[in-house]
C-alpha positions in Angstrom: 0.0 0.0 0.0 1.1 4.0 -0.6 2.2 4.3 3.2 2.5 8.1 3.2 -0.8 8.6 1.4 -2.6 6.3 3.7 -1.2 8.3 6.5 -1.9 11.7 5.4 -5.7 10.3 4.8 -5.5 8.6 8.2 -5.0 12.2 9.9 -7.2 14.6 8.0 -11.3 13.7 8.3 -14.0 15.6 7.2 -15.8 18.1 9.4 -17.5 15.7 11.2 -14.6 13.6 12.2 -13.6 16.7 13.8 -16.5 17.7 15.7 -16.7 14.1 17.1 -12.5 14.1 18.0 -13.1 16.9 19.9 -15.8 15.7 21.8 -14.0 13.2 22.9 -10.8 15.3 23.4 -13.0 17.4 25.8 -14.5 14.1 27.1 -11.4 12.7 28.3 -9.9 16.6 29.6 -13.1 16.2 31.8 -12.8 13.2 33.3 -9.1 13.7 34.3 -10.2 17.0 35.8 -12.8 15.5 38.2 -10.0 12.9 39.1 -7.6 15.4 40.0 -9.9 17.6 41.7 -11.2 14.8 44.1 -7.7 13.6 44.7 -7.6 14.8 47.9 -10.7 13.2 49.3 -9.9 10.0 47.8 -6.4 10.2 49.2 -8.2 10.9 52.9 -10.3 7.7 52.5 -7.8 5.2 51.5 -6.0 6.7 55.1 -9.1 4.9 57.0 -9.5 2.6 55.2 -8.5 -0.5 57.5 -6.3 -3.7 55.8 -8.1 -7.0 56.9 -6.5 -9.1 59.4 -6.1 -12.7 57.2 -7.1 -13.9 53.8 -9.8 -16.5 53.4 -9.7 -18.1 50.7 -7.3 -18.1 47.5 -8.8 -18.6 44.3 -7.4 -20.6 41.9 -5.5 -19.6 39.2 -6.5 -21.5 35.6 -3.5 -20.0 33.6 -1.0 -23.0 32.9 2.1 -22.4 34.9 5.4 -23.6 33.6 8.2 -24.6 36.0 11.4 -23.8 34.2 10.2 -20.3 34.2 10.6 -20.0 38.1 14.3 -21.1 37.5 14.9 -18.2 34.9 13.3 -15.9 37.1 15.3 -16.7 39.9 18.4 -16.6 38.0 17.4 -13.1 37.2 16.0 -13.5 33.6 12.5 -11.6 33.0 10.6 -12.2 29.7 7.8 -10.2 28.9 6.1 -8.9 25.8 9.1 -10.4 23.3 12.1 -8.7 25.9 14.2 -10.5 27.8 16.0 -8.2 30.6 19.2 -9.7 32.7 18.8 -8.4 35.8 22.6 -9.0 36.6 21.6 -9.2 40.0 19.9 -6.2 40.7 16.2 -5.7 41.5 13.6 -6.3 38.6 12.0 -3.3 40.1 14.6 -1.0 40.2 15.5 -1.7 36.5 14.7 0.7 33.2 12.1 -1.4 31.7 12.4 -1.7 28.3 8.7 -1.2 26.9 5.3 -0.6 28.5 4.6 -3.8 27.7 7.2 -5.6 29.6 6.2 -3.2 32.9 3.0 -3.7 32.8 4.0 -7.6 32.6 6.4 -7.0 35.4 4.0 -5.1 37.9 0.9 -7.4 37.4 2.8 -10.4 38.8 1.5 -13.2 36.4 4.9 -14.4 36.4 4.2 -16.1 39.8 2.1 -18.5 38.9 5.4 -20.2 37.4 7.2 -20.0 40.9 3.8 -21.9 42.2 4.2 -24.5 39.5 7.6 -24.9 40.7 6.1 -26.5 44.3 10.0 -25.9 46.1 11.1 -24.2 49.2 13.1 -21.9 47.3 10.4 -20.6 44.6 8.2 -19.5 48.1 11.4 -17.1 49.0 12.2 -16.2 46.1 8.4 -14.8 45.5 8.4 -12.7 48.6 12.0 -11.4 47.8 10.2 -10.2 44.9 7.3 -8.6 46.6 9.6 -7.2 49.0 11.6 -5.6 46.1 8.3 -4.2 44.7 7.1 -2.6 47.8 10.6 -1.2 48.8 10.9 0.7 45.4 7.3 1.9 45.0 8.1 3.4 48.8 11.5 5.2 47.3 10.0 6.5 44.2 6.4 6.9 45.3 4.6 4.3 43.2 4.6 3.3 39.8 2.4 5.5 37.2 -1.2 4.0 38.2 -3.1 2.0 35.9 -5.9 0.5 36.4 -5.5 -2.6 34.5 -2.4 -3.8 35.8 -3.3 -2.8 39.7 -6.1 -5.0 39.1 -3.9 -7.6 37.6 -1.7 -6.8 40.5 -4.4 -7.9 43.0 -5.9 -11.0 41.4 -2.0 -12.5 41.0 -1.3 -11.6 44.7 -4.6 -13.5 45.9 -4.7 -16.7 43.6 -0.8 -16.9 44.3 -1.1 -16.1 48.2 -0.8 -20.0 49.0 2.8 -19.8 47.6 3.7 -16.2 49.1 2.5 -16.4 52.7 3.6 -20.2 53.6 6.0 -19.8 55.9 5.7 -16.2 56.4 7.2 -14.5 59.1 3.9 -12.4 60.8 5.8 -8.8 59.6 5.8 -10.5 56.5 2.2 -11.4 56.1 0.9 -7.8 57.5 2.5 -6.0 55.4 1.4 -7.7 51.7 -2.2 -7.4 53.5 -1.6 -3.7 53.8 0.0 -3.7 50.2 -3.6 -5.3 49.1 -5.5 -3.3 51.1 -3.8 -0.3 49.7 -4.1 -1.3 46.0 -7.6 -2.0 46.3 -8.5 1.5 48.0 -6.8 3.4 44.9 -8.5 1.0 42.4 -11.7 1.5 44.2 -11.0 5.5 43.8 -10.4 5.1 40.2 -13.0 3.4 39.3 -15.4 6.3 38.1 -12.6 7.6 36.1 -11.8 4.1 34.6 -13.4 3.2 31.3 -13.2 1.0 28.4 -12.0 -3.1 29.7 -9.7 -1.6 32.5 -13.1 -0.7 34.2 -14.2 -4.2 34.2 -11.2 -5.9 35.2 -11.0 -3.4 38.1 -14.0 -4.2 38.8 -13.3 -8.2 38.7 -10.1 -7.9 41.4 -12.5 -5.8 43.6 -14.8 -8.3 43.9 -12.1 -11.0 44.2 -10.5 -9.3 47.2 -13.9 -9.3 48.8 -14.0 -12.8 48.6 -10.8 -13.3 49.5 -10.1 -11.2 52.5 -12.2 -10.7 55.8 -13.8 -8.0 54.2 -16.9 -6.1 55.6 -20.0 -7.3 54.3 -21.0 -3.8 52.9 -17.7 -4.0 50.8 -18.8 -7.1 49.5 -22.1 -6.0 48.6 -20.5 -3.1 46.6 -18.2 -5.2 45.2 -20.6 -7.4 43.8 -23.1 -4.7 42.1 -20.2 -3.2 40.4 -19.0 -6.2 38.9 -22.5 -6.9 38.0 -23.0 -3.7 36.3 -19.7 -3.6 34.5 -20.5 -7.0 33.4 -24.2 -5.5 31.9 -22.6 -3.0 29.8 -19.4 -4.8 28.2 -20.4 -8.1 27.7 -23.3 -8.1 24.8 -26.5 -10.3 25.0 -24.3 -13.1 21.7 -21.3 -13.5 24.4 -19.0 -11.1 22.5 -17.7 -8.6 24.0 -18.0 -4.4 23.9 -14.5 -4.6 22.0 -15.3 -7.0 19.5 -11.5 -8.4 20.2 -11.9 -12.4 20.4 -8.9 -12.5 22.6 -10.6 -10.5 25.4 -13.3 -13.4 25.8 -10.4 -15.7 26.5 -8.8 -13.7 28.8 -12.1 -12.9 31.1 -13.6 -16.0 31.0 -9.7 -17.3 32.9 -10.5 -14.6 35.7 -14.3 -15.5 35.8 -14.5 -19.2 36.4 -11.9 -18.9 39.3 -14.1 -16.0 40.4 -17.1 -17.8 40.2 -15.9 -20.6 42.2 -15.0 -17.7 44.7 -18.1 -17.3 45.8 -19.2 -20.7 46.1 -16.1 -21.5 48.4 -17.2 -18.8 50.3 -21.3 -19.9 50.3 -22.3 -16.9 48.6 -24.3 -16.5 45.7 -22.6 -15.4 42.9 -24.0 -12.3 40.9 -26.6 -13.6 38.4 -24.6 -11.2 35.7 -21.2 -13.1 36.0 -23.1 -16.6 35.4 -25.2 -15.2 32.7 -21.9 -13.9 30.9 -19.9 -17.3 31.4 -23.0 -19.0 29.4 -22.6 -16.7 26.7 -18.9 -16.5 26.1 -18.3 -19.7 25.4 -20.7 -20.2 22.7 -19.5 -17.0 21.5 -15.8 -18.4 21.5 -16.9 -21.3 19.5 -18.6 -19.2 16.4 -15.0 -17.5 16.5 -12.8 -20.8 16.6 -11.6 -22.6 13.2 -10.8 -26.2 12.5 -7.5 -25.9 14.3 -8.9 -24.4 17.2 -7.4 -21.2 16.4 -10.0 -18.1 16.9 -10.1 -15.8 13.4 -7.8 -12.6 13.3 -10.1 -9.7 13.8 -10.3 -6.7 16.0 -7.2 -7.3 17.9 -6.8 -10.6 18.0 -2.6 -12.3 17.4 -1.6 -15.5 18.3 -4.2 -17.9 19.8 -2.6 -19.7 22.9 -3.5 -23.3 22.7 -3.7 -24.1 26.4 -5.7 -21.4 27.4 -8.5 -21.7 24.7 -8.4 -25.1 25.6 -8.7 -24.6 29.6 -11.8 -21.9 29.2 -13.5 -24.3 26.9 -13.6 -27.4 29.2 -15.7 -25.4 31.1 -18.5 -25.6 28.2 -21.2 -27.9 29.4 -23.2 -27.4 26.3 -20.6 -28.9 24.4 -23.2 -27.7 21.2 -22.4 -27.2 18.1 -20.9 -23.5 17.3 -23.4 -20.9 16.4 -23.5 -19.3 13.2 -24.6 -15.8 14.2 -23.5 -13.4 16.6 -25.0 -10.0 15.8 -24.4 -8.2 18.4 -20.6 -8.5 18.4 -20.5 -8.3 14.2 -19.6 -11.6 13.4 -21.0 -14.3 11.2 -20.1 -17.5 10.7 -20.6 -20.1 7.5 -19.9 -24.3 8.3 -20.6 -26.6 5.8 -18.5 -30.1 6.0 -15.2 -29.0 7.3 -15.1 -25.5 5.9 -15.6 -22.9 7.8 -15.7 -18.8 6.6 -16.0 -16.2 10.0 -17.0 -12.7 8.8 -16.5 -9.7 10.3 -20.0 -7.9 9.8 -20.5 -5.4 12.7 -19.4 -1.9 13.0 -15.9 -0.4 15.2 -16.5 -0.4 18.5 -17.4 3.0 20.4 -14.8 5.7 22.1 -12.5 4.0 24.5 -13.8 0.3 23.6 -11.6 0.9 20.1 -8.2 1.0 20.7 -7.2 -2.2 19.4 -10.0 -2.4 17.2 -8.8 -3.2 13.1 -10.5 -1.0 10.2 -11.8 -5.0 8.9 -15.6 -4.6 8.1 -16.5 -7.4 6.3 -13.5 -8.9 5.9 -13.2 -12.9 6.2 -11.4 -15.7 7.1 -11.6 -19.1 5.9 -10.4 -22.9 6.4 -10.8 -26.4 5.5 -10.1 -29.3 8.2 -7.2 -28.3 10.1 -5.5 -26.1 7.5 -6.6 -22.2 7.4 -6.6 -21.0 3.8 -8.0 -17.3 4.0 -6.9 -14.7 6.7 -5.9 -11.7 8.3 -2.6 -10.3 9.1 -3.5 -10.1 12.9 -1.8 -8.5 15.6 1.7 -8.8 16.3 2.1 -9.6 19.9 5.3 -7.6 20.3 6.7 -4.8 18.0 6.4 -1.2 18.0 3.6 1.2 17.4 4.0 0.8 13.3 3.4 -2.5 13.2 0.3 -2.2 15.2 -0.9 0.2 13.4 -0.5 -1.6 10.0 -2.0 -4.6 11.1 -5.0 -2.2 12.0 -5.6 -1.0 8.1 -8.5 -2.4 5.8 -5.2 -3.5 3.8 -4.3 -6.1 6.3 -7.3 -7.8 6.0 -9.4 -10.1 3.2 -11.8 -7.3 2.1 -11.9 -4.8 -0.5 -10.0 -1.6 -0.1 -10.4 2.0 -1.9 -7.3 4.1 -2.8 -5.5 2.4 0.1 -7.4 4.3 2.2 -8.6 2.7 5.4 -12.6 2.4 5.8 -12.2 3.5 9.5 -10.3 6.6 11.1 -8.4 6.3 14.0 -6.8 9.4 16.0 -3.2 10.2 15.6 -1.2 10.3 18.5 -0.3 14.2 18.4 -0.9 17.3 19.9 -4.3 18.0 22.4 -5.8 14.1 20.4 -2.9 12.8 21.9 -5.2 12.2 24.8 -7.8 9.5 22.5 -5.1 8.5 20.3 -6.0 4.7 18.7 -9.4 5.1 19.2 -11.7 4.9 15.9 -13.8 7.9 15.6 -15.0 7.8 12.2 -16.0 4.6 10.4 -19.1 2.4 9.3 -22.6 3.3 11.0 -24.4 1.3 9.1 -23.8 -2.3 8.4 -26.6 -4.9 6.7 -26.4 -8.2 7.5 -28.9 -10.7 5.8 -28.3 -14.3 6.0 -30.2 -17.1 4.2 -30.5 -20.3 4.6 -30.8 -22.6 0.9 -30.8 -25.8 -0.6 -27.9 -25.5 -2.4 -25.8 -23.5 1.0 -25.9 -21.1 3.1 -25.8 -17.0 1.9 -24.3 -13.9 3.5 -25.8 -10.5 1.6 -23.8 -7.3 3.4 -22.8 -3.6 3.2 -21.1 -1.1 5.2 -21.0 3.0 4.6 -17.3 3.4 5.6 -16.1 4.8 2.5 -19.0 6.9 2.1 -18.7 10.1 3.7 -15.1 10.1 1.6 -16.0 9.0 -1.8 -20.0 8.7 -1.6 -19.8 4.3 -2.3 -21.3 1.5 -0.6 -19.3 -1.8 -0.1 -21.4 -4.5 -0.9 -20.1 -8.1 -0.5 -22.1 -11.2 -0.7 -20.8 -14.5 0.1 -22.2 -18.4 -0.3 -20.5 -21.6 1.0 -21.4 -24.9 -0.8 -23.5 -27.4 1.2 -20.4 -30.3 0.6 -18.3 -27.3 1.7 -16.4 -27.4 -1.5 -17.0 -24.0 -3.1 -17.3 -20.3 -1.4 -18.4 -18.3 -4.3 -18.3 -14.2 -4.0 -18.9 -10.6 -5.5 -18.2 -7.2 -4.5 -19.7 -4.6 -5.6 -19.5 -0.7 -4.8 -22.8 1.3 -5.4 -23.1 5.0 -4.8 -25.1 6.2 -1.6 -28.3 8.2 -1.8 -27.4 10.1 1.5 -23.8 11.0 0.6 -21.9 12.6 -2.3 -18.4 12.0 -1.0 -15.8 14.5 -0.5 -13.5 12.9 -3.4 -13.6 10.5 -5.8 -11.6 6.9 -5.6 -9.7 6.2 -8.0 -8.6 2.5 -7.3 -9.8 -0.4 -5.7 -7.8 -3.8 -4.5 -9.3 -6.7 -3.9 -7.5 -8.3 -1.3 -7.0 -12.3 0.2 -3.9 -12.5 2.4 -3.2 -16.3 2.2 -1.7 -18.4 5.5 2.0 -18.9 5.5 1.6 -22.5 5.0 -0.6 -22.2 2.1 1.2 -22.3 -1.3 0.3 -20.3 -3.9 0.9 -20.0 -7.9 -0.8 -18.4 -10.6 -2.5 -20.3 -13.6 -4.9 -19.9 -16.3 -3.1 -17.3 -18.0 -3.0 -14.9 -14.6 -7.0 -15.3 -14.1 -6.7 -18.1 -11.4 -4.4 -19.0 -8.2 -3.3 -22.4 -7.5 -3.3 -23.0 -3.9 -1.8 -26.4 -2.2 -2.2 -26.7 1.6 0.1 -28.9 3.7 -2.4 -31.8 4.1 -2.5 -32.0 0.5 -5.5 -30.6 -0.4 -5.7 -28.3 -3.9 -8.1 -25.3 -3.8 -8.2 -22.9 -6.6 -9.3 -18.9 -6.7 -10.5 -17.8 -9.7 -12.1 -13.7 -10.8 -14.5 -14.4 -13.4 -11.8 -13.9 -15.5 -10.1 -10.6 -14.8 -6.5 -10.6 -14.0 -5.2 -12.1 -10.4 -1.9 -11.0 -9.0 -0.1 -12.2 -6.3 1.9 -10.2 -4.1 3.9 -9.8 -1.0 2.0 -10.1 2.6 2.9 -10.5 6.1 1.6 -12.5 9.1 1.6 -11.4 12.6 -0.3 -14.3 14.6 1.8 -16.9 14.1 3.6 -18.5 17.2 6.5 -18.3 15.7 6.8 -14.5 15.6 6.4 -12.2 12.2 6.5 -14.7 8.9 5.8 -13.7 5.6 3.3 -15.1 3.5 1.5 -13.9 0.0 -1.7 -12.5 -0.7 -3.7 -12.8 -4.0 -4.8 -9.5 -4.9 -7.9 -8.5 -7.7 -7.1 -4.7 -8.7 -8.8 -2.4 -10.7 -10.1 1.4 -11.8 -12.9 2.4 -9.1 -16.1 3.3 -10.1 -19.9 2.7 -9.0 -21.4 -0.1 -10.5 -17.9 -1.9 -10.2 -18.5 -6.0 -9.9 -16.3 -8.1 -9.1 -16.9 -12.1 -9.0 -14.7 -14.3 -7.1 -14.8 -18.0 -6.1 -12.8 -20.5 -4.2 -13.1 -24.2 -5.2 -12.0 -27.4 -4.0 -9.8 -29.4 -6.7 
């Protein structure tokens, strides 16, 4: 793609891209306003706020722990986020870190769950060494920036790890990681009306956990437990998914939920109708998402899928159902037929703070057959800077049609007074049709979204059938003009894009109108245009455990104009 056009389009909307940036600009000025104004008072209630005397319980951690970790970390190795620091002796605490990333990792103390796994005298002290390092630095330089997602990260590590830290505690020992809870809980408590976005929720899950988990009050707990509840009723839609659309959040709260759940019950209290009723939905929702290799499909932030813990969340599914093929509140479709599957991204960004890792993908798809995936999207990288991330966000990086290299959505730049909202999507499709039918011959997707029409007054239409054997997914795009908008320019290309998976081979035929694809297991699919000319050019793929790999992409190109048809068709050999 033209990177510096793309940019320069990226960073100059229309009028009303403006207006609604600096809403949000003034939005977000607001909220840190009230914060700092009622700093004072909140700093005066944490002082009487009272630690508890003993923890109750310690909820289990789900996450799988691996041993030979512990023995890095005690040698002074710390891995986070793709960076690998030698302490050389020294505190990990008192250290540069070398990303966000890697201090976030760092301060939310994950990492113990490998020192439990370890199950040796020496893993025990070495956690509270560590703990003791923490609280020693944050008393020199006055705490670490706060944020809430890794506090609360911070608080749920400390309690499902406390059966490791506190066994053979001295008494001074044991008081003061109580006061360091205590203490961590009253600031995220504070924050929590300024929190928004998933930080509010997870704040809202390691409140509740220390509730449980300490000889709280039973007012505390009673707060606790409606917050959580009504964080739960506004992120986590009525089809499982979640406010983010990001496939890798479900994962992630469904590993603090279940041991939060049982929480509760090893406590004999009823846990809040909400948090059942969203466990129930997310893993149905996790199943539409998943392919035949168990891997969930790249969109809206999602990189590489971690085998264990999709597996571990999913064992909870009593259901055990087959996947459903519709989730319209989150966006997503899904089409099954024999052992193809096609997952479509068919819902709209997600609003204000909800966005930031959310991909400019509307309808976009991904596709596989068996165990091999044929069709994707570049993903996310899990580490690399912010360039990366924000190429893997374009329409460009994913298996849809793009205009001009232009992406459909606009996300704030990180400059100036938008500094302050930067990532966040705030122009894009508002209006996305979804109409699926059910026929002899397979099942049909009929959709549309308005993102390029505020820019060049056209409607992306796709439609999309898959075979009832499976064998065929047959396609058209079209771009019609809209009634309601006469564009502020006019596009002058269009590029039909497939990014192919890295172990999918690819070669043209038929005189450049077809693409030959061979898949490890041997199977032969082939793409074919209705007989306009097929390229196939360079791609990259960010989800793969492996790291960054490159891979090819087939590419349909063309002059832009309304009425344009394209039909396109992928068929078993």
């Amino acid at each position: 793609m033209n990177r510096a056009r793309q940019e320069g389009r990226l960073t100059s909307g229309g009028l009303a891209d403006r207006a609604k940036l600096a809403a949000l600009v003034a939005q977000r000025y607001a909220s840190k306003g009230m914060r700092a104004a009622t700093a004072p008072m909140r700093a005066f209630g944490r002082m009487r706020m009272r630690a508890p005397e003993r923890l109750l319980i310690a909820p289990q951690d789900i996450r799988t722990a691996d041993a030979t970790r512990a023995e890095d970390i005690y040698a002074g190795y710390f891995a986070f986020g793709g960076r690998i620091v030698n302490t050389q002796g020294r505190s990990p605490f008192d250290l540069h870190p070398p990303s966000p990333e890697w201090a976030r990792a760092l301060n939310g103390f994950g990492w113990l769950r490998h020192l439990r796994a370890a199950e040796t005298s020496l893993a025990r002290v070495n956690a509270r060494a560590l703990i003791d390092d923490y609280l020693a630095a944050r008393g020199r330089n006055g705490g670490e920036t706060f944020d809430a997602a890794t506090t609360a990260r911070r608080i749920l590590s400390w309690l499902s790890q406390s059966t490791l830290v506190l066994e053979g505690a001295e008494a001074e020992f044991y008081h003061r990681f109580l006061r360091a809870l205590a203490r961590d809980a009253a600031q995220l408590q504070d924050a929590l009306g300024a929190t928004e976005g998933l930080p509010r929720l997870q704040a809202c899950m390691a409140l509740s956990a220390y509730a449980m988990c300490a000889d709280t009050p039973a007012r505390y707990q009673t707060r606790a437990s409606a917050q959580l509840a009504e964080a739960i009723g506004a992120q986590i839609l009525p089809d499982g998914g979640h406010l983010s659309r990001n496939p890798q959040t479900l994962i992630d709260l469904l590993l603090d939920f279940l041991p939060l759940r049982q929480a509760f019950v090893a406590r004999g209290a009823a846990p809040p109708p909400a948090l059942l009723n969203a466990i129930d939905r997310i893993i149905p929702a996790l199943r539409l998402l998943r392919h035949g290799d168990s891997s969930l499909a790249l969109f809206n932030g999602m990189g590489v899928t971690a085998p264990d813990r999709l597996a571990t969340v999913l064992h909870y599914d009593d259901a055990r159902g087959t996947a459903p093929v519709s989730a319209p509140h989150s966006g997503y479709q899904r089409l099954e037929a024999a052992d193809t599957i096609v997952i479509v991204d068919a819902g709209p960004p997600p609003p204000g703070p909800y966005s930031r890792d959310a991909h400019a993908g509307c309808l976009s798809f991904e596709m596989s057959s068996g165990l091999q995936r044929i069709v994707v999207n570049c993903g996310t990288p899990a580490t690399g800077g912010a360039a990366a991330r924000e190429m893997a966000r374009q329409t460009a990086a994913h298996s849809t049609l793009v205009l001009d290299d232009v992406a459909s959505c606009r996300i704030a730049p990180d400059v100036g007074i938008e500094r302050v909202v930067a990532g966040q999507i705030v122009a894009g499709p508002t209006q996305v049709g979804v109409n699926r039918e059910t026929l002899p011959e397979g099942a049909l997707l009929d959709l549309s979204h308005d993102g390029y029409a505020q820019r060049f007054g056209l409607i992306h239409e796709r439609r999309i059938a898959l075979k009832a054997d499976g064998a065929q997914l047959v396609g058209e795009d079209r771009l019609v003009a809209d009634a309601q908008q006469a564009g502020q320019g006019e596009a002058r290309t269009f590029a039909l894009r497939f990014h192919l998976h890295p172990a999918v081979t690819a070669m043209r035929a038929g005189d450049d109108t077809a693409v030959v694809l061979d898949l490890p297991d041997g199977q032969r699919w082939m793409f074919d245009a209705g007989g306009l000319n097929v390229s196939l050019e360079e791609s990259v793929f960010f989800a793969s455990p492996e790291g960054v790999r490159a891979c090819q992409q087939i590419v349909v190109a063309g002059k832009a104009e309304t009425g344009l048809e394209v039909q396109w068709a992928f068929s078993r050999l």
